[in-house]
N, CA, C and O of each residue as an XYZ file, in Angstrom:
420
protein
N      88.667    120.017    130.501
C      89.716    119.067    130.791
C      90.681    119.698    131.786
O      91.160    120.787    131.468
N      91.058    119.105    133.052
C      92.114    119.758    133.525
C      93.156    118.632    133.832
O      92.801    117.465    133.668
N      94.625    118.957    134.338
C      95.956    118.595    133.855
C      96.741    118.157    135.496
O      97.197    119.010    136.258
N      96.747    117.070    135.696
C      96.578    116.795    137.008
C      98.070    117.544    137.544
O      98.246    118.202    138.569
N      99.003    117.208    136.519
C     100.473    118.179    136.541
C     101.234    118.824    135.467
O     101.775    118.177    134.570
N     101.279    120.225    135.568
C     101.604    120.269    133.808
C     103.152    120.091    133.370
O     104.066    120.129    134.194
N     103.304    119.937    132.291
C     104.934    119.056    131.993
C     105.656    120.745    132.134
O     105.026    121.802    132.164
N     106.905    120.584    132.192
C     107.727    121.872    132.493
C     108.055    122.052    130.741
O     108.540    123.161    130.513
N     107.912    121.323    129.689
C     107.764    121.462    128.565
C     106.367    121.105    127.758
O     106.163    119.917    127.510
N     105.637    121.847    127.443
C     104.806    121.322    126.180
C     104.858    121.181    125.121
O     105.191    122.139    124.423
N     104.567    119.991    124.561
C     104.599    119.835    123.232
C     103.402    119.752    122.474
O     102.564    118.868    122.653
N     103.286    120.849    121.450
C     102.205    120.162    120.922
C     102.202    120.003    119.148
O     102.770    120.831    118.436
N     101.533    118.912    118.650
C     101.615    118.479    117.318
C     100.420    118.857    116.881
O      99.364    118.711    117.496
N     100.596    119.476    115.536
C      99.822    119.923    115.109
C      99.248    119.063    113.412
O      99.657    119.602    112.383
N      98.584    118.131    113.311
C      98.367    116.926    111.908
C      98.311    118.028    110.720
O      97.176    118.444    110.488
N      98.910    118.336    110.268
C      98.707    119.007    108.785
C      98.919    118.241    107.681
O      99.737    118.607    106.838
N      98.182    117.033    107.539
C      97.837    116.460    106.281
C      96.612    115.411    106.690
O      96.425    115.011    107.839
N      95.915    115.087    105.681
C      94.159    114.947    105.662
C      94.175    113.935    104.314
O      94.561    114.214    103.179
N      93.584    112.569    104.859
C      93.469    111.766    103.658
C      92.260    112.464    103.182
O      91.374    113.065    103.789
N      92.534    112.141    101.507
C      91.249    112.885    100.653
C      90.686    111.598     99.801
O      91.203    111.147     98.779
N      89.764    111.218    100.315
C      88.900    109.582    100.165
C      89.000    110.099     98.459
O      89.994    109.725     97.837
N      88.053    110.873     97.810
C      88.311    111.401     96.249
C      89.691    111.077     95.607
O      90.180    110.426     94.683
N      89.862    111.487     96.112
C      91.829    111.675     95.679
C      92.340    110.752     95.517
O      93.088    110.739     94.539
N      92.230    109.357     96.433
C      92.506    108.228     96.967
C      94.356    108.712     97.679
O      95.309    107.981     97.410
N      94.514    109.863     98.461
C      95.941    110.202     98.927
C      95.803    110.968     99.727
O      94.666    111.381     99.955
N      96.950    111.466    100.483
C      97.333    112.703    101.266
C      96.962    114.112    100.606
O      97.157    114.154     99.392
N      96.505    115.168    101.149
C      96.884    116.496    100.788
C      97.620    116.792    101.904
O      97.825    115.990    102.815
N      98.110    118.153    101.853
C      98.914    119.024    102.797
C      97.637    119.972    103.172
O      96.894    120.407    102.293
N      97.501    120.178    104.204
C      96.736    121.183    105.029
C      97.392    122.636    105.129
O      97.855    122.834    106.252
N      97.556    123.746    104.206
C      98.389    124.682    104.014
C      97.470    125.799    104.878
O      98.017    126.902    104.899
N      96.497    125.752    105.421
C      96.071    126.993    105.898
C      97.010    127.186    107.058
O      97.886    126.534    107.626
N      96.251    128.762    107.196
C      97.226    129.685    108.593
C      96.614    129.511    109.760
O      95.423    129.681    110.018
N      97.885    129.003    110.779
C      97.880    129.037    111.377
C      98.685    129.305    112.455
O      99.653    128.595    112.728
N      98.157    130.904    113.506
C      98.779    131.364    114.089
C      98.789    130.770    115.655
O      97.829    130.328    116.286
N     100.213    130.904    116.087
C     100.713    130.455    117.430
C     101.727    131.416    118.025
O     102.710    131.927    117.489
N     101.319    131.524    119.095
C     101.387    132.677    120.574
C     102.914    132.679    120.958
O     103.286    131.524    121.168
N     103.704    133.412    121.081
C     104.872    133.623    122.172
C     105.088    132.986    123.464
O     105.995    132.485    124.129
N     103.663    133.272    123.522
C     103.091    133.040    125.309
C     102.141    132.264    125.363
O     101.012    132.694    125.125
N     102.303    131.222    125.617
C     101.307    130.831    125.845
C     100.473    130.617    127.667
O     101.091    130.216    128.653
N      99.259    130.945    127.650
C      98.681    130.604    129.243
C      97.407    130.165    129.265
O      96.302    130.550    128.881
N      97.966    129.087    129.924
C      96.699    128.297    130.142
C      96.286    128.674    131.832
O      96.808    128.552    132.940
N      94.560    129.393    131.025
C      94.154    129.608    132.438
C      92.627    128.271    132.717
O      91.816    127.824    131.906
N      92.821    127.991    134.314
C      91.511    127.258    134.812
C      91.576    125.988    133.884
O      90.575    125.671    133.241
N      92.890    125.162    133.795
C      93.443    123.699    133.137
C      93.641    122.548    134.268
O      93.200    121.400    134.322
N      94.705    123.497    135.398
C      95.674    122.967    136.296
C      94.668    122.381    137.625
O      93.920    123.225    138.119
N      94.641    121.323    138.062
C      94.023    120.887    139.478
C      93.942    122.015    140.294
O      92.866    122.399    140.752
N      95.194    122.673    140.546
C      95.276    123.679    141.764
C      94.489    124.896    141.319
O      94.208    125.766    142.143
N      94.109    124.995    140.008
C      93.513    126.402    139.829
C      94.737    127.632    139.454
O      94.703    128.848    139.642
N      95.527    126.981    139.006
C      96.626    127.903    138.923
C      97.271    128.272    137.465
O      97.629    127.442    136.629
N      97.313    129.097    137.392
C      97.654    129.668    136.057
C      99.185    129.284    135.549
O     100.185    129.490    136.236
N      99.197    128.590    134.006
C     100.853    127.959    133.442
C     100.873    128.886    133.018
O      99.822    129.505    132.852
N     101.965    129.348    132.687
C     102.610    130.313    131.026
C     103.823    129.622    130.552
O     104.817    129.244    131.171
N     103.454    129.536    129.101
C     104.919    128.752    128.580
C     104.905    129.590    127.880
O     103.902    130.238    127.582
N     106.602    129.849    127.248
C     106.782    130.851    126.291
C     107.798    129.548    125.142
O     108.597    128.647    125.396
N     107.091    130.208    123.653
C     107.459    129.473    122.943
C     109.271    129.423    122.783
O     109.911    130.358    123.264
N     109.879    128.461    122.198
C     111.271    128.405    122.439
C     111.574    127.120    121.090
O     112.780    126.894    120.996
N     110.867    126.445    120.271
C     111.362    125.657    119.079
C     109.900    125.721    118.253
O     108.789    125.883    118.757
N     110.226    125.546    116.850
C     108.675    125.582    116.241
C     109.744    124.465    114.884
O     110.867    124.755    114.471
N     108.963    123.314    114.512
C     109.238    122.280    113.414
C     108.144    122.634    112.388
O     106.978    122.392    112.700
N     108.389    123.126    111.321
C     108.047    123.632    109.711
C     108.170    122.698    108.524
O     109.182    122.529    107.844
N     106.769    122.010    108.349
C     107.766    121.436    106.954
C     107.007    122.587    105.801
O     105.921    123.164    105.852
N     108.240    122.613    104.660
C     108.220    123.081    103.567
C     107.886    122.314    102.268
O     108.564    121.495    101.648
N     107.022    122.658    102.101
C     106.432    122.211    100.723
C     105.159    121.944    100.080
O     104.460    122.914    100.374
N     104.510    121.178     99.386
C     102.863    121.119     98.740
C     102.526    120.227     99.114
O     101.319    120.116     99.327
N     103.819    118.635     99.510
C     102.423    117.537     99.659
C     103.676    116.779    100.345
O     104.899    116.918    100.343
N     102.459    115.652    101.106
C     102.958    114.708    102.256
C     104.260    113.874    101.509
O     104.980    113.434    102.405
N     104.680    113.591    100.430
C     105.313    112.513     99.738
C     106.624    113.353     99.314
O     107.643    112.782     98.927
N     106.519    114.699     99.415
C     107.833    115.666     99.381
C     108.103    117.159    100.104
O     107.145    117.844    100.460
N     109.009    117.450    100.225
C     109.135    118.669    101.085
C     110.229    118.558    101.860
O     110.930    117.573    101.631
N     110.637    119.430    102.876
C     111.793    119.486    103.650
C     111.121    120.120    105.367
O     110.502    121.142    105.661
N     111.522    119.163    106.042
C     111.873    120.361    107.528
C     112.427    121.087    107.899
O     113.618    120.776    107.916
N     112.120    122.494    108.447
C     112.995    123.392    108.906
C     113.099    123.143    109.909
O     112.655    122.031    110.197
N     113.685    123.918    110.989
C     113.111    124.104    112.287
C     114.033    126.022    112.886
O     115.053    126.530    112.422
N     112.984    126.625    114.150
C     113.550    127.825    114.320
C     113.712    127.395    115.874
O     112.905    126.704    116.496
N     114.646    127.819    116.263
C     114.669    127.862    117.726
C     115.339    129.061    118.243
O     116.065    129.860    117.651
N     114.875    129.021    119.706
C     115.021    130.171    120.554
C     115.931    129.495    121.458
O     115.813    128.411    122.030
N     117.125    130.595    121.474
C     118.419    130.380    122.233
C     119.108    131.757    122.394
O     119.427    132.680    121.645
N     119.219    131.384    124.133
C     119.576    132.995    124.794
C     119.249    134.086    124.439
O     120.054    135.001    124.613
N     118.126    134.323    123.902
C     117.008    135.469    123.370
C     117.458    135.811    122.062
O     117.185    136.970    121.747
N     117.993    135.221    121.315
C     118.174    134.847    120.017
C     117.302    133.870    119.016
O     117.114    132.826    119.640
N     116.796    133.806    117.930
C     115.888    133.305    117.414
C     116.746    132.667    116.206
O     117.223    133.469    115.403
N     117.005    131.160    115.993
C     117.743    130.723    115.271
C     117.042    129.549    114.315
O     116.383    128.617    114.776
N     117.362    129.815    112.598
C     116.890    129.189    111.653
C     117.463    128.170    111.545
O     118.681    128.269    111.695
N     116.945    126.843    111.266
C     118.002    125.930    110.967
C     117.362    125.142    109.398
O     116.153    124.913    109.392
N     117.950    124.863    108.482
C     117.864    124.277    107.321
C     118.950    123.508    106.769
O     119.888    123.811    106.032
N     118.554    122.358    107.352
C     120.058    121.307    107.406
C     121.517    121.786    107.827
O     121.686    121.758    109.046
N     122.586    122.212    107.093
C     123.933    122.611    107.529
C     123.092    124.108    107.506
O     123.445    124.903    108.377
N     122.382    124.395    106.894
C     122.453    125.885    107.091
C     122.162    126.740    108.742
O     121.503    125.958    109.428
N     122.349    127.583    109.246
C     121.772    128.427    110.645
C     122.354    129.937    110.208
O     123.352    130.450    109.702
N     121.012    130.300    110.765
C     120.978    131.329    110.658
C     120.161    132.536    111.338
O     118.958    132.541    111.077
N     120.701    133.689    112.279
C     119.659    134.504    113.475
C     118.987    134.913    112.380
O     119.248    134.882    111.177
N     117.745    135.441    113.245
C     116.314    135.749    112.651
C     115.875    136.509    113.160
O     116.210    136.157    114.291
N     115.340    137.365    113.301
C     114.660    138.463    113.569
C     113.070    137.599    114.620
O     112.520    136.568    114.232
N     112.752    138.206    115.632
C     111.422    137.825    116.261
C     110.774    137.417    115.444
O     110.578    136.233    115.168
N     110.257    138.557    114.832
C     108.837    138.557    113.965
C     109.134    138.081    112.363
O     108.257    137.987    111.505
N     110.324    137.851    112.198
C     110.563    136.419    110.795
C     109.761    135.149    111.672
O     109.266    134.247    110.995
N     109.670    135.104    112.800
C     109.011    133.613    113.238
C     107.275    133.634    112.608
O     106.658    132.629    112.254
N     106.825    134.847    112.600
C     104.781    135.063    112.050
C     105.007    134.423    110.723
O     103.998    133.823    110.354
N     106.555    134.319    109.421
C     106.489    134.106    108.423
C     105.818    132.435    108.304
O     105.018    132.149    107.412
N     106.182    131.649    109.111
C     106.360    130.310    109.482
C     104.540    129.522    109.896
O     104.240    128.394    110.289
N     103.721    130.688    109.588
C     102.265    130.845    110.308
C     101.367    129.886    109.036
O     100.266    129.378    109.247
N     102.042    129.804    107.861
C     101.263    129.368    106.823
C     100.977    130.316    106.077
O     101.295    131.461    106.397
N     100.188    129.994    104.697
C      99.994    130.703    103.905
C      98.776    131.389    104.209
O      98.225    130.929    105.209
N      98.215    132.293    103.691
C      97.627    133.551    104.145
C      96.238    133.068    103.720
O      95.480    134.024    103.560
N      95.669    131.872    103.486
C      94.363    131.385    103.159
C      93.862    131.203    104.011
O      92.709    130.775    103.971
């Protein structure tokens, strides 16, 4: 697939919940999954030209299942890494962001 222009922001969504026909409901999709600092997309772009985006917001929800839980969100501001949990904020350390990767299954 290549990207006739790439956006100066990417977004991408990631579905972490899976109807379970058995179940007759939602589960939550809890596996790990890890995402890059950096991202670069090489041999995407028309021109042949190499993007790099570097990550800068990541949206977390917390909890076991689609019908409850909470959103976090962490963002990156002026090379600061900031937690947010409703009124709460709070700096974070870089590598508190790998915590946010899912559970270790």
């Amino acid at each position: 697939m290549k990207i006739k222009k790439p956006p100066q922001i990417l977004s991408i969504h990631l579905k972490r919940f899976k109807y379970i026909e058995q179940l007759g409901r939602y589960k939550k999709l809890s596996c790990r999954v890890v995402f890059p600092l950096e991202l670069k997309l090489s041999n995407t772009v028309e021109e042949y030209v190499d993007i790099e985006y570097s990550l800068f917001a990541v949206v977390v929800h917390v909890g076991s299942g689609p019908n409850h839980g909470h959103y976090v969100s962490l963002v990156k501001s002026h090379n600061y890494w900031l937690f947010f949990d409703d009124e709460i904020v709070e700096m974070i350390e870089e590598s508190a962001v790998q915590t946010f990767f899912g559970s270790s299954q």
